[in-house]
N, C-alpha and C positions, 0 to 999 in steps of 0.2 A: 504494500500500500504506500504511496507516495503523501509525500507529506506535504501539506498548507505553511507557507507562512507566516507567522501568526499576524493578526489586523493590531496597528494599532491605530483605534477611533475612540474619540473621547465619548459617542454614545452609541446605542444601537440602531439608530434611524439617521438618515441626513435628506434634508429636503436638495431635491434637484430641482431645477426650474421647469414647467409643463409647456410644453410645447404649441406648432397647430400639426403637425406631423409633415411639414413640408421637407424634400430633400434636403440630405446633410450634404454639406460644399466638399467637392471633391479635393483629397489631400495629394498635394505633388510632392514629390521626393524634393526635402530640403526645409518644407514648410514647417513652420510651429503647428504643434496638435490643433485640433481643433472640437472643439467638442458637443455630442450628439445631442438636437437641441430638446427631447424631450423624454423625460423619464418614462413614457407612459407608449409612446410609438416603438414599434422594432426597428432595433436598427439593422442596416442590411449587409454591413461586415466591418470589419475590427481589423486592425494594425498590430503585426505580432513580429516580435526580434525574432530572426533564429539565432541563438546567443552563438553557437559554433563558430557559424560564419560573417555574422555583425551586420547582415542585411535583414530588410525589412519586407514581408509581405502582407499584400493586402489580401484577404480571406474571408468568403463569405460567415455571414455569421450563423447560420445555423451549422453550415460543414462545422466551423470552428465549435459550436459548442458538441454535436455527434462524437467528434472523433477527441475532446477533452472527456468527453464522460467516459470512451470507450477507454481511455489510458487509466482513468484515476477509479473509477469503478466499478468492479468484476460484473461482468456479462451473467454469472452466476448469481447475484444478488436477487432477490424477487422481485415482483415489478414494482410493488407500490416503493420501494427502498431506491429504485433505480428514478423511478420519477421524481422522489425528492431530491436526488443526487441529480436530476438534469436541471432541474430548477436553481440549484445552488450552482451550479455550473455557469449557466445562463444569466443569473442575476451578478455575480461575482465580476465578469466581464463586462457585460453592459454597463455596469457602475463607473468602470475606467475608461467605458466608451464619451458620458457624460462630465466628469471629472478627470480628465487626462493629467497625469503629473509631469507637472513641468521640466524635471530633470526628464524624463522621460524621453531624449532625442541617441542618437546613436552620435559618431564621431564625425560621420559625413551630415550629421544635421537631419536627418530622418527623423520623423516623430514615431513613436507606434504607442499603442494604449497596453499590450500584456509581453510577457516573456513567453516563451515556446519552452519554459524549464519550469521546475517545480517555486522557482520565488516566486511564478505566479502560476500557472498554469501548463500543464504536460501536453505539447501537442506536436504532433508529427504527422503529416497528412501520409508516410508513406501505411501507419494502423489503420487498417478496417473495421469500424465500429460493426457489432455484432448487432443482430436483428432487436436482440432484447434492448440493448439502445436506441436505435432507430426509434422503437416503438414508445422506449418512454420518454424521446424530447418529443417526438411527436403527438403524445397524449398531453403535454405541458407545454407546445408552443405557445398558446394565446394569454398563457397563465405569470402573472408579475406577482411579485411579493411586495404588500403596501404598509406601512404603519401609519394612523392618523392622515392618510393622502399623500405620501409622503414615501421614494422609494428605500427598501430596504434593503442593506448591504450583509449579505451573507456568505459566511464560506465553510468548511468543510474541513477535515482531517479524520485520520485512523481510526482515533479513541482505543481505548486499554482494556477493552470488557467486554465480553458479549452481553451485557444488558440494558435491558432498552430502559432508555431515562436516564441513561450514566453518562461521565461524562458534559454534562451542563457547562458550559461557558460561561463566567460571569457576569458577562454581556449579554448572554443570550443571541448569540451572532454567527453559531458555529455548530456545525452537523458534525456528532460522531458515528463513520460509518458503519464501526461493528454493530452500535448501539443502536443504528436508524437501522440496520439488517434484521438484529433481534425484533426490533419492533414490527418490521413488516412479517418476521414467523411468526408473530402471534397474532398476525390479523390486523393488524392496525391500519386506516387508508392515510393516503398521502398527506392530505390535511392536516390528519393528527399528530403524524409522527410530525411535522414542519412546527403546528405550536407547542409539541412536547420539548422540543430543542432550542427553537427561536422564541420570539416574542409570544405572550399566548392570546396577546392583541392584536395579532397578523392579519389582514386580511388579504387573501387570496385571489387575484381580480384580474381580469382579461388585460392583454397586453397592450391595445391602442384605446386608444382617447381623445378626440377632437373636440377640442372648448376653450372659449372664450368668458371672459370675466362676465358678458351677460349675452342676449340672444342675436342682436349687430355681430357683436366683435365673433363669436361661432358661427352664423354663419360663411364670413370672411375667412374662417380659418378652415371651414371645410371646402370652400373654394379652393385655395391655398394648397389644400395635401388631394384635391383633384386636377386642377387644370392649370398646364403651365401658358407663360405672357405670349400673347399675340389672337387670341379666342376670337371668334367673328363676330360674338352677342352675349349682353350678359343682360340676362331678366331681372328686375329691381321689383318689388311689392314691399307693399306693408308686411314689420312686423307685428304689427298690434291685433292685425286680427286675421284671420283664416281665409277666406272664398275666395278670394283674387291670385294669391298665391299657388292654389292648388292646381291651377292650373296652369299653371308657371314652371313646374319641372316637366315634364315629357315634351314641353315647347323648347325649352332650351336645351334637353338633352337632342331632341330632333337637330337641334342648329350648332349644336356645338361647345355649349357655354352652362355656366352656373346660374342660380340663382342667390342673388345677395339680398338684407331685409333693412329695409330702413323707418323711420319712424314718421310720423307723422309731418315734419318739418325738419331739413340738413341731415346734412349724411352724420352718421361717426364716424370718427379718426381710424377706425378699425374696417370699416368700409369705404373710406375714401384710400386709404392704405393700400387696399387690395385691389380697388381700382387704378390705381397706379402701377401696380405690380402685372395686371392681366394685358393694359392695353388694349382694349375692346377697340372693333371695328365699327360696333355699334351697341347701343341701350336701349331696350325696350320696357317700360314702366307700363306695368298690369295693375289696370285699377284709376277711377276719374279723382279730381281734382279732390274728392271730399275727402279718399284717404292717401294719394300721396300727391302732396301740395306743388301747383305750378312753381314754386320753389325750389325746389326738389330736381325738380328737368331742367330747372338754370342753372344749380349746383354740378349736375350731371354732364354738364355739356361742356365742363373742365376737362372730362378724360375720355370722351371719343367724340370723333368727328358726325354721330349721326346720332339724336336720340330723339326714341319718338313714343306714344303715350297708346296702348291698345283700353278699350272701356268699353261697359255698355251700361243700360240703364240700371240693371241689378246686374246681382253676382253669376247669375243664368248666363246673360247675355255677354257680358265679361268673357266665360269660358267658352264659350261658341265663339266670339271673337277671337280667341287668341286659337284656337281650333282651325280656325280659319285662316288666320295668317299664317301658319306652320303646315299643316298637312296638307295633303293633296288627296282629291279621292282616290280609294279603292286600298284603305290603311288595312293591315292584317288584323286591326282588335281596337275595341274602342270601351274604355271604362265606364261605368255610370254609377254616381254615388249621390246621395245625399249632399245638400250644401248646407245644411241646417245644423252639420256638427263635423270634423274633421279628421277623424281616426281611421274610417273607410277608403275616403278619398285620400291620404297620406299615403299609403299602401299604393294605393292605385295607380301614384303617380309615378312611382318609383318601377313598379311593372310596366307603366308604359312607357317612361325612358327607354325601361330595356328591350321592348316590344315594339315600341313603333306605331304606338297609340295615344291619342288623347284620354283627357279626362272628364268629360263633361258631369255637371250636375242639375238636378232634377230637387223637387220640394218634397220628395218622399212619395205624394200622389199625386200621377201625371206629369205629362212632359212639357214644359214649355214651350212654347210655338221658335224662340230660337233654335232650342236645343233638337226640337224637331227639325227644323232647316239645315241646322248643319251635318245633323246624322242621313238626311238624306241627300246632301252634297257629298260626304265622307264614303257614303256606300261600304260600311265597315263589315269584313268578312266573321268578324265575332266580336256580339257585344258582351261583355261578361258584369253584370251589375253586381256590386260589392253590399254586403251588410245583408241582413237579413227583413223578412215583411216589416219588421215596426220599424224600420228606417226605408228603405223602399218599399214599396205596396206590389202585393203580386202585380194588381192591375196594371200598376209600372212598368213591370215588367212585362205581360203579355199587350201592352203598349209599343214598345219596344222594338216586338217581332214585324212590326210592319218597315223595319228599317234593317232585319239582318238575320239569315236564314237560321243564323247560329246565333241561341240566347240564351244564358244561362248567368245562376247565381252561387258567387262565391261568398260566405256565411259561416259564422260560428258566433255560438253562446252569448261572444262578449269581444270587445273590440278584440281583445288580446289573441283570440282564435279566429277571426276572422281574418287579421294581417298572418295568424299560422296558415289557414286556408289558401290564401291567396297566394303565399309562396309555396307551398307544398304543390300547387296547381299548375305554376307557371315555372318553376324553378328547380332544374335539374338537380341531385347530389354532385358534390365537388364544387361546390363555390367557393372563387377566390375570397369573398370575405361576403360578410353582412353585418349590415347596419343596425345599432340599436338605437332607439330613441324610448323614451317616456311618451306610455299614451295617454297620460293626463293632460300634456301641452303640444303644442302645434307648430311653433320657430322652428328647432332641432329637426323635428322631422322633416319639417319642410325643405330645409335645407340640404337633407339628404336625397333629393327627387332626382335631380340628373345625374349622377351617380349608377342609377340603374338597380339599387338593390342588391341581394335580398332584405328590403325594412322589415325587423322587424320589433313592434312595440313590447313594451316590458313594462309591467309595475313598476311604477320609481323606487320602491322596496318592499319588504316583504316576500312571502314565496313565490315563487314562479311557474303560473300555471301550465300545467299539465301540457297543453297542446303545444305551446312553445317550446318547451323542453325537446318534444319529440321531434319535432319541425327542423330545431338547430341539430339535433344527433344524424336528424335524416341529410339536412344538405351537407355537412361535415363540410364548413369552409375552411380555406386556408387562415383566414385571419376573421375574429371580432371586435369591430370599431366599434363604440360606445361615444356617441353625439350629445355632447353637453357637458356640463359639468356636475360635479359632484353631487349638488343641490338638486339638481335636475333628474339626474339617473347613480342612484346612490352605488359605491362599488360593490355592497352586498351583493345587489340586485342584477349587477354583469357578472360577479363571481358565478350568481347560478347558473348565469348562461355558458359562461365557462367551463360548469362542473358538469352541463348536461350533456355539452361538446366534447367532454371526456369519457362520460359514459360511453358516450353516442363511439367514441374512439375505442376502447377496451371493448365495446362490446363486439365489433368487427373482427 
């Protein structure tokens, strides 16, 4: 067993600065470190000495932590022993990716962040990490270790006993392997044995996080870790309230571009910000003068050369217009949801980014005479209406069919199963990632529409219903992004989603 050397930190937690998960600046041979700008986003590789030969290589960072677990922790350990050991792996690294020490350059001035030796980390790419490794960073990718909000610095060593709970670090900072082995022979899951060793106030919580200090500056930041500068359009609507905006993502996903939230009157610093950084070709502002003030489009006309205002009388007519300015007949799927509340059509707009559909809304019974005009301009080959009869009315629906041979309703219980529904429906297993939002509020989500999905809603805390659980094991994404802040979507409440992603993972 290779040996840690020892930490010395004056506590067991250090706050790193939260990011919006935008690319880390690439390091050229010679440069000072630089460092990875959020505790909470993965980072995509690490800077490692080979101490033999005094050069430096860049290395992705999950190869890097695979083929560290597979050096420092026997392939023989049981699984749940190996996943906390890939976790401590994982986290140990990271930390120096965010905190690089500044002696830390080589002779020729190279930066790197860990050693390829036991001062810090055993790695040699020419070791093949064993399957039983693979499988436990893989069951612990999306998974960070938090204290108080705040990333947690952990490491690892032999320990002197085979018993589980021996071995305790002062600090509580430090995984003994025999000890965390013993514990997983007696059954113990990853969890436990992490707060038997580490802090027993850890909490457990998926690896990305896009947010902002309020709902402006998050949306700018999830622009920010999707679209880089030069974008042809970027949709602006109200944050303050829902109906204008939902139909704002599948328009901009269609064109190309984000959707950013501004307030009633001037941008914020954190949206004008990001308007600068995208360089739009043009603005389009969803929604008449009573919620985003001809003010607003004179502010706007700072950072592209074209902007221009889509409206209609009500919120109906609103999304038929904007329906209309973006699609062209004969779209493969067309959404229809309720405008009377926002958790259906959230979902929906985010499937239709990825689909190639609008979103229109309806007052739950009956179709309005826009929405009828446009669905029969759209000539859409499947209309799929979200939520269930007490928010659309059957009638609504066999309304509907006079507009599309294919009609049908995606539905469940409670918002929370309906957004499971509507991805389970449209959305293949092996998803590069998916999106979480709170479906008590509307910003966050909103701001996740052109993105494409999988949205899906979560209790801001508390337990995690049942359909969602099964929903995220069935698509088994590559990564879990969690939209918002703390406040917003509690890390409890992504840890579940997390831990049902890991299920969903061992149980395979």
């Amino acid at each position: 067993m290779l040996r840690r050397a020892v930490f010395v930190l004056l506590a067991a937690f250090l706050v790193a600065a939260a990011g919006t998960g935008s690319a880390r600046p690439a390091l050229a041979a010679g440069a000072p470190c630089v460092a990875w700008p959020s505790s909470f986003s993965m980072p995509t590789e690490i800077r490692v000495l080979r101490v033999a030969s005094g050069t430096v290589e860049t290395v992705p960072f999950r190869a890097y932590v695979e083929n560290v677990l597979a050096w420092e922790w026997p392939s023989t350990y049981p699984a749940e022993a190996l996943k906390a050991g890939a976790i401590a792996v994982k986290q140990y690294a990271w930390y120096y990716l965010m905190r690089p020490r500044s002696a830390y350059v080589t002779q020729a001035g190279e930066c790197y962040h860990v050693r390829d030796d036991t001062n810090d980390q055993k790695f040699d790419p020419a070791r093949t990490p064993h399957a039983n490794h693979l499988a436990a960073v893989s069951a612990t990718w999306p998974l960070t270790l938090r204290k108080s909000g705040t990333f947690f610095l952990s490491g690892y060593g032999p320990g002197t006993t085979d018993t589980c709970g021996a071995d305790l670090s002062s600090i509580r900072t430090r995984l003994a392997q025999r000890g965390v082995r013993a514990c997983a022979l007696a059954g113990m899951p990853m969890a436990d044995i992490l707060r038997t060793y580490l802090d027993p106030g850890l909490v457990i919580a998926s690896g990305d996080r896009i947010a902002g200090p309020d709902r402006f500056a998050t949306g700018a930041a999830v622009s920010a870790a999707t679209f880089a500068p030069g974008v042809p359009v970027v949709f602006v609507a109200t944050g303050l309230d829902f109906p204008d905006a939902l139909a704002a993502g599948p328009a901009a996903a269609r064109l190309g571009g984000p959707v950013l939230l501004v307030g009633g009157t001037g941008l914020s610093e954190a949206v004008a910000a990001e308007l600068v950084r995208l360089q739009p070709a043009s603005i389009v502002v969803l929604g008449g003068p009573s919620v985003v003030g001809d003010d607003v489009l004179t502010a706007l006309a700072a950072y592209a050369p074209t902007v221009s205002r889509i409206a209609g009388a009500t919120r109906y007519e609103t999304a038929a217009a904007a329906s209309a300015a973006t699609f062209a007949p004969g779209v493969p799927i067309a959404f229809v949801a309720t405008g009377l509340n926002f958790p259906d059509a959230l979902v929906g707009a985010a499937a239709g980014a990825r689909l190639g559909g609008p979103v229109l809304l309806v007052p739950g019974d009956g179709v309005p005479a826009a929405i009828a005009a446009e669905l029969t301009r759209l000539q859409p080959a499947r209309i799929r209406v979200l939520g269930g009869p007490s928010v659309v009315s059957d009638a609504t629906l066999e309304a509907l069919r006079a507009f599309s041979a294919d009609v049908d309703r995606l539905a469940g219980s409670t918002r929370y199963a309906t957004a499971a529904a509507v991805s389970a429906a449209l959305y293949e297993s092996g998803a590069q990632f998916v999106d979480l939002a709170t479906g008590l509020n509307f910003p966050d989500a909103l701001s996740a529409g052109p993105r494409g999905g999988p949205l899906i809603l979560v209790p801001p805390s508390g337990p995690l219903p049942m359909e969602v659980g099964a929903e995220v094991a069935r698509l088994a994404p590559a990564r879990i992004v969690a939209l918002g802040s703390v406040a917003a979507l509690s890390d409890a409440a992504v840890a579940g989603v997390a831990a049902a992603l890991a299920g969903g993972a061992a149980a395979r």
